[in-house]
C-alpha positions as a printed NumPy array, in Angstrom:
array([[-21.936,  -7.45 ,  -1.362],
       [-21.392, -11.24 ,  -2.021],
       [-18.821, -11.896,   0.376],
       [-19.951,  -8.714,   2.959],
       [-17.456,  -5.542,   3.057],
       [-19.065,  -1.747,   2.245],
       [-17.58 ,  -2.088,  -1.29 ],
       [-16.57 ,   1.733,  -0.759],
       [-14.974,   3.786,  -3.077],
       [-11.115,   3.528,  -2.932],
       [-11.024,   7.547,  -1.815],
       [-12.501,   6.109,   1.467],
       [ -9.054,   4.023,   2.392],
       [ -7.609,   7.624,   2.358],
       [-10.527,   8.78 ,   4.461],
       [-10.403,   5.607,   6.696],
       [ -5.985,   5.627,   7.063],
       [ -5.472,   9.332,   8.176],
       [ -7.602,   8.796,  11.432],
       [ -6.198,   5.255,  11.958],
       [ -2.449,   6.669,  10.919],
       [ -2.738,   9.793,  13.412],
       [ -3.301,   7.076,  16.581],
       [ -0.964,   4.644,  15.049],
       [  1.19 ,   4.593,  11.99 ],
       [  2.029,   0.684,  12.096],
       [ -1.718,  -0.369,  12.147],
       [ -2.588,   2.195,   9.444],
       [  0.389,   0.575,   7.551],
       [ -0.51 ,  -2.833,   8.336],
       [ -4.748,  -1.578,   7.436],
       [ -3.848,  -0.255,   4.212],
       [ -2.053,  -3.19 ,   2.849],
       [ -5.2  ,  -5.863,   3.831],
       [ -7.277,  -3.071,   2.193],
       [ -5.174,  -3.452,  -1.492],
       [ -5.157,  -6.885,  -0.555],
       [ -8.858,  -7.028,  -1.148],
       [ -9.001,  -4.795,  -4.019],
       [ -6.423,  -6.899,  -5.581],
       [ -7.815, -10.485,  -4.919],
       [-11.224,  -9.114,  -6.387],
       [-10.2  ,  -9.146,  -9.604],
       [ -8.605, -13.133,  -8.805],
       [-10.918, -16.113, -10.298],
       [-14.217, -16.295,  -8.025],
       [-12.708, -19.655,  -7.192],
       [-10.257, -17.693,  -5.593],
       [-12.343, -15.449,  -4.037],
       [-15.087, -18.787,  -2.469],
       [-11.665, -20.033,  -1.255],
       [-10.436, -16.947,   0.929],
       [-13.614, -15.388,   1.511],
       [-16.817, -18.268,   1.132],
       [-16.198, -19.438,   4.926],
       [-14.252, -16.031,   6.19 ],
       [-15.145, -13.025,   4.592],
       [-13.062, -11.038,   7.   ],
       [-10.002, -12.792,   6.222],
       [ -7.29 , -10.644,   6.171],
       [ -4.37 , -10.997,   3.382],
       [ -0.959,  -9.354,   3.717],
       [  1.918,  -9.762,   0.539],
       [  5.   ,  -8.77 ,  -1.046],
       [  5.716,  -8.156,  -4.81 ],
       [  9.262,  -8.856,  -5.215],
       [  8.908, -11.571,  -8.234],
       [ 12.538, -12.141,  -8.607],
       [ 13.059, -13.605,  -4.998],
       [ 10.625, -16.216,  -6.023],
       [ 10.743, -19.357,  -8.694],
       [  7.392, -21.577,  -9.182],
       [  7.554, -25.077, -11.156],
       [  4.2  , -25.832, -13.217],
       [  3.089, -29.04 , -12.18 ],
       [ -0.358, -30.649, -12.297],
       [ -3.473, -28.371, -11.206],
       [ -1.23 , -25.509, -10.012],
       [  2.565, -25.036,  -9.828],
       [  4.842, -25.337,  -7.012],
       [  6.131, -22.569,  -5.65 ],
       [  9.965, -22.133,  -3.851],
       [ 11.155, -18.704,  -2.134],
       [ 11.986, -16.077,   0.798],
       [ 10.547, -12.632,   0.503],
       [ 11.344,  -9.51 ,   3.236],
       [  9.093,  -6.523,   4.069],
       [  5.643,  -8.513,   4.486],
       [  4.066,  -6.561,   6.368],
       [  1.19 ,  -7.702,   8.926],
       [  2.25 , -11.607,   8.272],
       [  2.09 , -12.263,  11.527],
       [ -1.895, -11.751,  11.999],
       [ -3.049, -12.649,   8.445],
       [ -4.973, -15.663,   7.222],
       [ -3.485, -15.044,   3.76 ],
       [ -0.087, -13.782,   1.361],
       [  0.278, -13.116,  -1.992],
       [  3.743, -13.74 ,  -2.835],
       [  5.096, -13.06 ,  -5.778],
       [  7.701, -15.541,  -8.453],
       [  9.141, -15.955, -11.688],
       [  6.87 , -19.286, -12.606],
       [  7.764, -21.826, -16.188],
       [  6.022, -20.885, -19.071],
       [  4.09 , -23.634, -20.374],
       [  5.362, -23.455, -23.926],
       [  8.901, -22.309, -23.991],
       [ 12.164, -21.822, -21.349],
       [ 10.813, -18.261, -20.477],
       [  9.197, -17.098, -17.513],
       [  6.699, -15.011, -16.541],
       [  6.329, -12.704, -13.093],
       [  3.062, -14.132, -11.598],
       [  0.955, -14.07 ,  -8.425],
       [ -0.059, -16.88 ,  -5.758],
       [ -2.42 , -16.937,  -3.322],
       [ -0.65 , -18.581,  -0.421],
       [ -2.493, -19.661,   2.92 ],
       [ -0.103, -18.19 ,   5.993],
       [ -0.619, -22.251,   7.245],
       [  2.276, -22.888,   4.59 ],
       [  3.927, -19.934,   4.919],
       [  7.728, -19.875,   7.782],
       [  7.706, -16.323,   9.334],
       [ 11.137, -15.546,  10.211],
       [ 11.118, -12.577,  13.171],
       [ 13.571, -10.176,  11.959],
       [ 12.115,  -6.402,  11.688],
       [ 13.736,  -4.428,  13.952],
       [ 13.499,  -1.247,  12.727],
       [ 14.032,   2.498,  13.72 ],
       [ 10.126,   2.945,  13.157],
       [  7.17 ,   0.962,  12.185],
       [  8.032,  -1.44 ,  14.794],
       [  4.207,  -2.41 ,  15.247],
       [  4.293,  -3.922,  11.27 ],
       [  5.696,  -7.006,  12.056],
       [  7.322,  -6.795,   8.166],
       [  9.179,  -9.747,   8.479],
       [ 10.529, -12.589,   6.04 ],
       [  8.616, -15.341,   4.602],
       [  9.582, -18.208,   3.311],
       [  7.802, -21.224,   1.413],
       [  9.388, -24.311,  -0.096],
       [  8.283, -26.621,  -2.409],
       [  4.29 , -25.552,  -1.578],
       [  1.972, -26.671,  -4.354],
       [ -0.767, -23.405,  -5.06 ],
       [ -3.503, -24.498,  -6.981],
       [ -4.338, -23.422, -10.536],
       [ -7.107, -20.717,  -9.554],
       [ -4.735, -19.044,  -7.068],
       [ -1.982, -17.815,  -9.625],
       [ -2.719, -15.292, -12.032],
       [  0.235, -14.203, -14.032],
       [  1.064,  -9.748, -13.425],
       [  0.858,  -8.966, -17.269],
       [ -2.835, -10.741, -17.075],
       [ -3.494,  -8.9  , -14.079],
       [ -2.325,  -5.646, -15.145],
       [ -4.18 ,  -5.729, -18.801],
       [ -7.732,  -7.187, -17.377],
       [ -7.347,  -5.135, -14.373],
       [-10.983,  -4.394, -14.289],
       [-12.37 ,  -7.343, -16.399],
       [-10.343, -10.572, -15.462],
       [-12.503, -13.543, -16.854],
       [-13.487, -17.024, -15.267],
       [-15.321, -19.466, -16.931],
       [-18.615, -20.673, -15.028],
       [-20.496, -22.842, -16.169],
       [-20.74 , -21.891, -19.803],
       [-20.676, -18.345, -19.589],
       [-17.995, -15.789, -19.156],
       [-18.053, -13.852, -15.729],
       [-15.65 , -10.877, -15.364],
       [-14.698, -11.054, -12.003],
       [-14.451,  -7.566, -10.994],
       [-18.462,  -7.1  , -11.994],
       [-18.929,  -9.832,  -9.288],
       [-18.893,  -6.746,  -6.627],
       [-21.046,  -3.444,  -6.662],
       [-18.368,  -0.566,  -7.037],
       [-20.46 ,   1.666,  -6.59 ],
       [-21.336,   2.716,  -3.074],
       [-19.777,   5.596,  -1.012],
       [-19.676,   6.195,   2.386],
       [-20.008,   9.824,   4.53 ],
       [-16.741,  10.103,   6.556],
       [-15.229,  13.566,   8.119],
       [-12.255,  14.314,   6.603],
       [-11.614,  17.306,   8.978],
       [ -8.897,  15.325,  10.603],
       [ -5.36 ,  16.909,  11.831],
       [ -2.756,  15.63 ,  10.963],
       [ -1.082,  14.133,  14.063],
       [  2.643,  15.045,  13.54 ],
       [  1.141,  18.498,  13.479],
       [ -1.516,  17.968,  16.217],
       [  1.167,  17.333,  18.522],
       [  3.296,  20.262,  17.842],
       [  0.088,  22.904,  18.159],
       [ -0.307,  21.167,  21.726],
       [  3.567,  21.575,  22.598],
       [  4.129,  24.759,  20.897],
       [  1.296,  26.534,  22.694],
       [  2.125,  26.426,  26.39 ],
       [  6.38 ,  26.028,  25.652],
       [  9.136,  28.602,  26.445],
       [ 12.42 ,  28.891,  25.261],
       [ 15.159,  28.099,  27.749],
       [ 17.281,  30.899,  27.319],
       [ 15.581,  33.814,  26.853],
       [ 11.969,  32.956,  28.091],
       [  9.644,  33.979,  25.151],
       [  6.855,  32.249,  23.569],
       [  7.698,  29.786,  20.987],
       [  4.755,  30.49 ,  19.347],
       [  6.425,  34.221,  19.256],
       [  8.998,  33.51 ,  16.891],
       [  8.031,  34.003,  12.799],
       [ 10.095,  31.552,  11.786],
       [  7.865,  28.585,  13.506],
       [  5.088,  30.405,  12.13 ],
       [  6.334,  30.34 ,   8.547],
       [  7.757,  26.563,   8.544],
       [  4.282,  25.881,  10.072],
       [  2.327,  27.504,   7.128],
       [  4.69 ,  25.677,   4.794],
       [  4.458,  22.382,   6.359],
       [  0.72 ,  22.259,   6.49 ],
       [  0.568,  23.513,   3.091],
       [  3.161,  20.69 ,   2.024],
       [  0.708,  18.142,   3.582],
       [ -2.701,  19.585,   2.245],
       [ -0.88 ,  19.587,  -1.518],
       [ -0.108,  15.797,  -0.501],
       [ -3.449,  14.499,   0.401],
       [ -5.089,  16.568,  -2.449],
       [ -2.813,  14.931,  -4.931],
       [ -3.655,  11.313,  -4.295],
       [ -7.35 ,  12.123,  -3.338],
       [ -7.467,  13.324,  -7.041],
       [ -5.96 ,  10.077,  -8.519],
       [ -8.18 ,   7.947,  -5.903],
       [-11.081,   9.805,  -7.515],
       [ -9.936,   8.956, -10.713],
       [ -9.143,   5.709, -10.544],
       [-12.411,   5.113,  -8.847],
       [-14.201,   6.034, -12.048],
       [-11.819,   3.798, -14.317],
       [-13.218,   1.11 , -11.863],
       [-16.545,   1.7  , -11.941],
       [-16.655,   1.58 , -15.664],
       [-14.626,  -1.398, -15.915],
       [-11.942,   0.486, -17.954],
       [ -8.369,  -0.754, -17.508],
       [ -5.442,   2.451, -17.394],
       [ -2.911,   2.571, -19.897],
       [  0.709,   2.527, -18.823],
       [  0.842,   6.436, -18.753],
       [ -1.95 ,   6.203, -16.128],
       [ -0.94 ,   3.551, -14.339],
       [  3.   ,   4.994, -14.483],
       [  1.274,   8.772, -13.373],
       [ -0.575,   6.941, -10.126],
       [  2.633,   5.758,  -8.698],
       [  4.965,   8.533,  -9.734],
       [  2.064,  10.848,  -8.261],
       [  2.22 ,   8.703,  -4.812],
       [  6.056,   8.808,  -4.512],
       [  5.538,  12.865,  -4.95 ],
       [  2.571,  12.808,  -2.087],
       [  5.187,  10.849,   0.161],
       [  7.806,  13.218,  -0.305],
       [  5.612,  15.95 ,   0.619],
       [  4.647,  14.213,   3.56 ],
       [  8.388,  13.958,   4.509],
       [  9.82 ,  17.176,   3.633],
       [  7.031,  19.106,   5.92 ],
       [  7.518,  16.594,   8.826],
       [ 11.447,  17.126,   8.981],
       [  9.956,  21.064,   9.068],
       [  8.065,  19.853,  12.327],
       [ 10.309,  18.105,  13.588],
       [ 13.195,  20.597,  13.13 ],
       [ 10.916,  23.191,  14.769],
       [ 10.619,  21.024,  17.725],
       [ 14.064,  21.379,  18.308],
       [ 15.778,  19.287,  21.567],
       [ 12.373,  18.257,  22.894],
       [ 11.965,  15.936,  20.035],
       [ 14.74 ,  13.774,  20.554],
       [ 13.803,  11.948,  23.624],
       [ 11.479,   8.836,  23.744],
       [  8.559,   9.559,  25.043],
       [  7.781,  12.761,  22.802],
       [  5.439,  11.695,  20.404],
       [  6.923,  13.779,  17.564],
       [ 10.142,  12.095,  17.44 ],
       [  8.414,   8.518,  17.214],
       [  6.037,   9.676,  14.276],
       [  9.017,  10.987,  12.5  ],
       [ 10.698,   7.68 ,  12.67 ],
       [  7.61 ,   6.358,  11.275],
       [  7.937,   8.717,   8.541],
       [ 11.111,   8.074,   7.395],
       [ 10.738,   4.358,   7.265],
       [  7.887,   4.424,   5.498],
       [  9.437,   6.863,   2.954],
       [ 11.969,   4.249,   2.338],
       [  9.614,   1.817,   0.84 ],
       [ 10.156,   1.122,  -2.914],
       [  6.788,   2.877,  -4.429],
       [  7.831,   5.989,  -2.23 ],
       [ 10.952,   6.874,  -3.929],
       [ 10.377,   9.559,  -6.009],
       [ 13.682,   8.968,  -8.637],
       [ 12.417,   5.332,  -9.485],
       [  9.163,   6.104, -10.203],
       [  9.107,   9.478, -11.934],
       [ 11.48 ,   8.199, -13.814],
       [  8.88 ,   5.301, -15.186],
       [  6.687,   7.293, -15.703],
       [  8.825,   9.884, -18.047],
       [  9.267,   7.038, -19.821],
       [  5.313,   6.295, -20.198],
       [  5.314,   9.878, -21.798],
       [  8.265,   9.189, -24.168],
       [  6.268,   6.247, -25.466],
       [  9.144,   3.97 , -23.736],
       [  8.101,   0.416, -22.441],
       [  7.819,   0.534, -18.623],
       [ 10.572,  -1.431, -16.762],
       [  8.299,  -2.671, -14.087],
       [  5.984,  -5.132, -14.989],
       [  3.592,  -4.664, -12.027],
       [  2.71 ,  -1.241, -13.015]])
């Protein structure tokens, strides 16, 4: 534990998110995307690492990978780096981004999609997320111009994707993968006999509610009880899913083995498919709520906006990314270099 942390396995984010999620779904967001932060500036230079954690090893780091919204001169001991990303989650109470650019390549006119490690002290927030749900994310714009990122704070996406699990740093005279700096290793004992709270909130309506017109139970009615079955069995196929990948991933990591495009391509694809579970059995609650839901202080309606703007995120749609990873299995180059 060099810079402090639990250094749990990535299964506990799931573990950690669906508690935080069911009192919140903006800090869960918000949570989850510090967490990858972490995972992701682990396998950074450990100059990188002595510079965000040494002095602050809570800092928290939010991001955005959109490469093409962002250019990056080389220049001296770094590059400088020129662009305005949306959807960055959290910026507003970070201590840290990684943006994302299109930087020179040192020995031709091409470029190559690469990383930075940008304090949030350089960084203009521009307050424009006003979304239908979310609202708590604070996933505004960012902008930089002209800010000079050091060397040891850039690592290009094709190095980071290949030495996922071993990314080098010279030290002295010896060769330190940066990933084996940190103990992957330890696990944590969590309950994971948590509701889930779109459905937690029905059971409590649905118990003690009438219908209008004729009086009866709603609990009465079959069809509640069948779209119930089916939405909790939506959600339970969900979580399993991505618990399974978390699980596998998790021993990729701990052997310092790096997936191959069909794995990496099957992870996201697999996610996208876990989302869309998610969404198809809360329009199922939400439908069964009927009139109730539509008014602004019932709970249900507000998580379902949640829902369906967090389904709108890029690695959530399901067309995009099974689609890459069909093309893993045809033995086709993927089209997204950060996979």
């Amino acid at each position: 534990m060099r810079y402090g942390g639990s250094e749990a396995p990535l299964e506990a984010m799931i573990d950690i998110l669906i508690p935080v999620g069911s009192a919140c779904s903006a800090t869960a967001w918000c949570l989850a995307q510090f967490l990858i932060h972490n995972d992701r500036i682990a396998r950074w230079p450990k100059a990188a690492q002595d510079a965000i954690w040494g002095d602050q090893p809570d800092a928290l780091v939010s991001g955005i990978l959109i490469p093409l919204l962002g250019k990056a001169k080389r220049v001296d001991g770094g590059a400088r780096l020129t662009g305005r990303w949306p959807f960055v989650s959290g910026i507003v109470g970070a201590d840290w981004c990684i943006l994302s650019g299109m930087m020179e390549n040192a020995t031709d006119a091409a470029t190559i999609e690469s990383y930075f490690l940008v304090p949030t002290s350089q960084v203009s927030i521009f307050d424009n997320w006003y979304s239908i749900g979310l609202q708590g994310t604070g996933s505004n714009d960012v902008e930089v111009t002209d800010s000079f990122i050091p060397a040891h704070m850039i690592i290009t996406a094709k190095g980071f994707v290949r030495r996922r699990f071993c990314r080098s740093v010279r030290q002295s005279r010896s060769v330190i993968p940066s990933a084996r700096l940190h103990d992957l290793r330890h696990s944590v004992d969590i309950d994971r006999d948590r509701p889930n709270a779109m459905v937690a909130e029905y059971l409590a309506q649905s118990r003690k509610a009438f219908t209008v017109m004729s009086g009866q139970e709603i609990r009465s009615f079959q069809t509640q009880q069948i779209k119930l079955g089916e939405a909790t069995a939506a959600l339970n196929a969900a979580q399993a899913l991505i618990r399974a990948d978390a699980r596998e991933i998790q021993t990729l990591a701990t052997t310092y083995q790096s997936p191959d495009s069909v794995k990496r391509s099957k992870y996201r694809s697999n996610a996208a498919h876990a989302s869309a579970l998610a969404y198809w059995a809360a329009q199922r609650i939400f439908d069964l709520v009927g009139a109730r839901a539509i008014y602004t202080n019932n709970e249900i309606g507000r998580i379902f906006l949640d829902i369906i703007v967090a389904t709108r995120h890029v690695t959530q749609n399901v067309d995009i990314n099974t689609a890459e990873h069909g093309r893993a299995l045809l033995n086709m180059p993927l089209t997204n270099p950060s996979l």
